[in-house]
C-alpha positions in Angstrom: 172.1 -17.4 74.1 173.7 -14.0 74.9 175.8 -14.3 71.3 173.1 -14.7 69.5 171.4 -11.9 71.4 174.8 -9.9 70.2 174.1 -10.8 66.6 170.5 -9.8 66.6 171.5 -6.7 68.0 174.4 -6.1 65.0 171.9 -7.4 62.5 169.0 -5.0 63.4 171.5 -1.5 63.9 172.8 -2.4 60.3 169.1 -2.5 59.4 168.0 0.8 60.6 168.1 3.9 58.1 171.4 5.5 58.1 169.8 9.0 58.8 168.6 7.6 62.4 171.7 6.9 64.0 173.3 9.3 66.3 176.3 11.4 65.0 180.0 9.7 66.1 183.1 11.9 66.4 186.9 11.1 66.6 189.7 13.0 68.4 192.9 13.0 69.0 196.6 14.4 68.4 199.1 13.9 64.8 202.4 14.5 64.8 204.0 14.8 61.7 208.2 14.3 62.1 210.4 15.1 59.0 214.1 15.0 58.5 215.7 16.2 55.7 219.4 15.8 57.1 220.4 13.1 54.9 219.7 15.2 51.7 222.6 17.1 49.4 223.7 19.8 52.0 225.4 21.7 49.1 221.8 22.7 48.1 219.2 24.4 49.7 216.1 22.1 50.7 212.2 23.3 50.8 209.6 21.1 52.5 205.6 21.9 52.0 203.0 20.0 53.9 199.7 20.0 53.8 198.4 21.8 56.6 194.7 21.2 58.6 192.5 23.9 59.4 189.3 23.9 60.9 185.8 23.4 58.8 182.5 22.7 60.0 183.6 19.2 60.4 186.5 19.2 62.2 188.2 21.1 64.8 192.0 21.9 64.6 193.7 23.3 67.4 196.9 22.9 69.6 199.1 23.6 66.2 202.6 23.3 66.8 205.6 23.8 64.2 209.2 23.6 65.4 212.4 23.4 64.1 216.0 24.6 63.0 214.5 26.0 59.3 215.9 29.1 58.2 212.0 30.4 57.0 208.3 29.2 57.5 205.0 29.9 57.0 201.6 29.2 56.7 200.8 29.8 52.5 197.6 29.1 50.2 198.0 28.4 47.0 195.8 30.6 44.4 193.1 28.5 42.6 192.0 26.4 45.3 193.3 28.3 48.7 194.8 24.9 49.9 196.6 25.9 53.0 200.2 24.7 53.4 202.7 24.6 55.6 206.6 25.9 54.2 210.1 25.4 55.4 213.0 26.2 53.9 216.8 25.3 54.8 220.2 27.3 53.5 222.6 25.5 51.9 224.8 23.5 54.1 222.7 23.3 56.6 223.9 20.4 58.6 220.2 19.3 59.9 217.2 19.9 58.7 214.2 18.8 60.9 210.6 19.9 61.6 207.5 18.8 63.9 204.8 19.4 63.1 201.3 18.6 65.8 198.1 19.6 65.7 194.7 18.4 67.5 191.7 17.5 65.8 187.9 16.3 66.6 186.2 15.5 63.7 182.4 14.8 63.1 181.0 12.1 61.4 179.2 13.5 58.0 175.9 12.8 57.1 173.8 14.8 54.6 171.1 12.9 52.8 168.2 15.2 53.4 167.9 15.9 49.9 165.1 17.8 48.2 162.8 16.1 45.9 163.4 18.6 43.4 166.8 20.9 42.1 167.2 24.5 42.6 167.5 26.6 39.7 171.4 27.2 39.2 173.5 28.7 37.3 176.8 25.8 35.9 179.2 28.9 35.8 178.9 29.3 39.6 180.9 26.4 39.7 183.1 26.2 36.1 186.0 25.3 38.3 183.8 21.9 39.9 183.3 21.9 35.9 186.3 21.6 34.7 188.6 18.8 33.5 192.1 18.5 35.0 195.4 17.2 33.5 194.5 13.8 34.6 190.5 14.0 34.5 189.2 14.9 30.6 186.1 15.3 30.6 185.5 14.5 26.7 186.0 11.5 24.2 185.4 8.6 26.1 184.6 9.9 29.3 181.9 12.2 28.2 180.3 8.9 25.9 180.7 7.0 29.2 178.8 9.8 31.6 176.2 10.0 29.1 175.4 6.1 28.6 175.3 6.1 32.3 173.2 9.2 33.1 170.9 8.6 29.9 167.2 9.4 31.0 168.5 10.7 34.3 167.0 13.9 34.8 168.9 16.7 37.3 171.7 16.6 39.6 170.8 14.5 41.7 169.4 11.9 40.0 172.7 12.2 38.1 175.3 11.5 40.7 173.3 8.8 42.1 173.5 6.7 39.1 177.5 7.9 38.3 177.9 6.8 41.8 176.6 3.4 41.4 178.2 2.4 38.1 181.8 3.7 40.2 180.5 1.3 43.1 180.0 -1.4 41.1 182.6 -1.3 38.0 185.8 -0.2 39.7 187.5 -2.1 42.2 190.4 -1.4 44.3 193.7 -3.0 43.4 196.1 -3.5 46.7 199.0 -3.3 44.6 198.8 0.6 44.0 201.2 2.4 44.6 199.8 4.9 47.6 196.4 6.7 46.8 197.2 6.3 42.9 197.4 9.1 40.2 194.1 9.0 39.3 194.6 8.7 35.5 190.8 8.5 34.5 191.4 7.5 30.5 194.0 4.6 31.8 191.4 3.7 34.3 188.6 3.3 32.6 191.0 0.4 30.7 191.9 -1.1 33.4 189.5 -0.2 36.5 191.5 -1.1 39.2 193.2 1.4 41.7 192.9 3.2 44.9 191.1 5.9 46.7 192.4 8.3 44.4 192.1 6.2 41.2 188.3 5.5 42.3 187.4 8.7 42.7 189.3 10.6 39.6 186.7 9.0 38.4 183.7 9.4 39.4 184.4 13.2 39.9 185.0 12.9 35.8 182.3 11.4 35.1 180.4 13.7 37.4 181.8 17.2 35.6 181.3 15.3 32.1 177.5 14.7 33.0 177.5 18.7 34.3 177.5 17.2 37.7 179.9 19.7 39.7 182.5 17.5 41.7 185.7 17.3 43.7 187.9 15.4 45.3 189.5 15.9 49.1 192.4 14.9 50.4 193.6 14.3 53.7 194.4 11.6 56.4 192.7 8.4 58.3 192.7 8.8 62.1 193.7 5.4 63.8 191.0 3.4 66.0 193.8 2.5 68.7 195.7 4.7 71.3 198.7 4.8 69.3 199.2 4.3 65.7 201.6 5.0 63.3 199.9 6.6 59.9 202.2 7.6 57.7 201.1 5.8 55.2 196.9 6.3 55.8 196.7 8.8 53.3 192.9 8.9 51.9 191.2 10.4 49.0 187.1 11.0 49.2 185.2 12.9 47.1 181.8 15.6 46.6 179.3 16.7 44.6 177.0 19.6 44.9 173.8 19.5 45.0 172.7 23.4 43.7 169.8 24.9 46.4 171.0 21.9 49.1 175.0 21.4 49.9 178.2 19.2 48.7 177.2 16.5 49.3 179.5 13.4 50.8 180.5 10.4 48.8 183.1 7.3 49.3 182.9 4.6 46.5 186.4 4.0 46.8 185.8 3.1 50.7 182.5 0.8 49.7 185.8 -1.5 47.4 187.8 -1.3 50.1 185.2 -2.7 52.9 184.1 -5.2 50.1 187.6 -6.4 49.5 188.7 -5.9 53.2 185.7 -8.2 54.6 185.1 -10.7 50.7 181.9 -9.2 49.8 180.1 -9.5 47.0 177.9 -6.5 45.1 174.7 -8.4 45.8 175.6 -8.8 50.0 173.6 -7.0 52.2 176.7 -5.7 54.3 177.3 -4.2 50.8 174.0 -2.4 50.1 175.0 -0.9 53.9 178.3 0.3 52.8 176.9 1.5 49.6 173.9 3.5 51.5 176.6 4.6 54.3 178.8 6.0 51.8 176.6 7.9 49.6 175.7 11.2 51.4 178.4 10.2 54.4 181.7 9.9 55.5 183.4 8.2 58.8 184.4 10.4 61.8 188.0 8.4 61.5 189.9 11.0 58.4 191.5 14.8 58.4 190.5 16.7 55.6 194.1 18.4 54.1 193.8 19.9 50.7 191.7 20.1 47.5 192.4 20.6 43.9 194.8 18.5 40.9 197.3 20.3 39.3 198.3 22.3 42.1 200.9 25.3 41.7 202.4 26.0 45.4 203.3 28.8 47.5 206.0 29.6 46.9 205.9 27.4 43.6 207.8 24.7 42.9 210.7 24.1 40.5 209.0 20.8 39.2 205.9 20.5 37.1 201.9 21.6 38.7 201.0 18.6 41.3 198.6 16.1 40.8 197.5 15.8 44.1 198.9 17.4 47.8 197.6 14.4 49.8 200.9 14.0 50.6 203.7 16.4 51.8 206.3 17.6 48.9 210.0 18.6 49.4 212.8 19.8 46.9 216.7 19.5 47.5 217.8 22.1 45.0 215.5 22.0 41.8 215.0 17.9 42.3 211.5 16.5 43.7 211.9 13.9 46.4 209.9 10.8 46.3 206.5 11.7 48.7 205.4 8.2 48.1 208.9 6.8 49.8 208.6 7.8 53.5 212.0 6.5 53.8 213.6 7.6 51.7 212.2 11.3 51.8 212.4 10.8 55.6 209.2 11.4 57.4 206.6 9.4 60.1 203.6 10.7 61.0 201.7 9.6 64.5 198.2 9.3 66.3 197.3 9.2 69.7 194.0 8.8 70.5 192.1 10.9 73.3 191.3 8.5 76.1 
């Protein structure tokens, strides 16, 4: 009797509207270890990381960088003012390690309020939201596709909505991936299978093709348990603004995973719930880090503009190392969870 009681009780909350339930937060400390000891000593070594700061979704405090670098700071880079952390080693340095801890609480999102009717706005507020990206065109067949799939759809909202569910239910997410993915929209819509990052190159194309201004964001999953290692729980999720209202919060990439993750189909009704949850919210369990694709840092690289800085970058004399091999670059991040 009292497990059915249980499963009436799961059954109705995923029945109520999204918008009534109460606000969740997540809290607790990451520490991000990297050693660059290993590398060439003969050359000099530079290490930049994508560094938190506080929005008005999350709270970062209790920062704390140490280390034996020879220089750091605290940077931006110049299009996007993505804040990141810098290190740099001398040559022959004989060990090069940095810690680097912060505190965050962040709030679960929800913004689905949305007024029946657009603002008046003016598209070159927001050319960069506009824009395509190395990666993202937002012509040929990407522009065909938008407008097939916005056809009769009339404003911005109305717009993203149905971009949003075509991404929901054409791409899918592809565990084989390597990390977030690259995001590669035309090789995509070939082959739609990918990532967090794949999924949402895409809709955020589609989006800027449709005149839809977009983005993506780039950060980290907080763990669930009291201690977790994360290094590898990088996470893409993605916006859209809504002109007279907000950016407003989408996850497609997060409705694959849960229908992958728990062998759902489109038509489930655990899927319609992910679907709802997802468009105009996000989880309280991620770190936002950095936005923008074809990012130049400060102080630039030696290698070519970055796709994405979910993930931290380092250079041993003019050659990239490998972000997407933790072992190899030699880094681990940790969460511990507030009790």
């Amino acid at each position: 009797m009292k497990q059915i009681w249980i499963f009436l009780i799961v059954i109705s909350c995923l029945l109520l509207p999204i918008s009534s339930l109460a606000i969740q937060q997540s809290s607790g400390t990451i520490t991000m270890e990297f050693d660059l000891s290993a590398h060439d000593r003969t050359e000099e070594a530079q290490l930049w990381i994508p560094y938190p700061l506080s929005d008005r979704d999350q709270l970062i405090t209790k920062i704390s960088v140490n280390g034996d670098y020879s220089e750091s700071a605290v940077y931006s880079d110049q299009t996007y003012s993505t804040p990141m952390l810098y290190a740099r080693w001398n040559k022959n340095s004989k060990s090069r390690k940095l810690i680097l801890s912060f505190h965050v609480t962040r709030q679960e999102v929800s913004r689905r309020d949305f007024p029946k009717t657009d603002a008046i706005w003016n598209p070159a507020d927001y050319a960069q939201y506009l824009a395509p990206t190395r990666l993202g065109p937002i012509d040929g067949a990407v522009k065909e596709l938008a407008d097939l799939i916005t056809a009769e759809k009339k404003g911005v909202l109305a717009k993203a909505k149905a971009i949003y569910n075509w991404t929901c239910e054409n791409m899918f997410r592809d565990p084989k991936t390597v990390g977030c993915g690259p995001g590669d929209v035309c090789l995509l819509l070939t082959n739609p299978g990918g990532k967090c990052t794949d999924i949402h190159s895409v809709f955020v194309a589609l989006c800027r093709a449709a005149g839809v201004p977009a983005r993506e964001v780039f950060g980290i999953r907080q763990g669930k348990k009291k201690e977790q290692d994360i290094t590898t729980w990088q996470h893409c999720w993605a916006e859209f603004y809504l002109p007279g209202y907000d950016w407003v919060p989408v996850d497609p990439a997060d409705v694959r995973k849960m229908m992958l993750k728990e062998n759902l189909q489109l038509g489930d009704a655990k899927t319609r719930y992910y679907r709802d949850y997802f468009w105009g919210g996000w989880d309280q369990y991620r770190v936002k880090f950095a936005m923008g694709r074809d990012l130049l840092l400060n102080p630039s690289q030696h290698g070519s503009p970055l796709n994405t800085f979910g993930y931290p970058y380092a250079e041993i004399g003019e050659k990239a190392l490998d972000w997407l091999n933790p072992k190899t670059f030699k880094y681990n991040f940790s969460f511990q969870k507030d009790s």
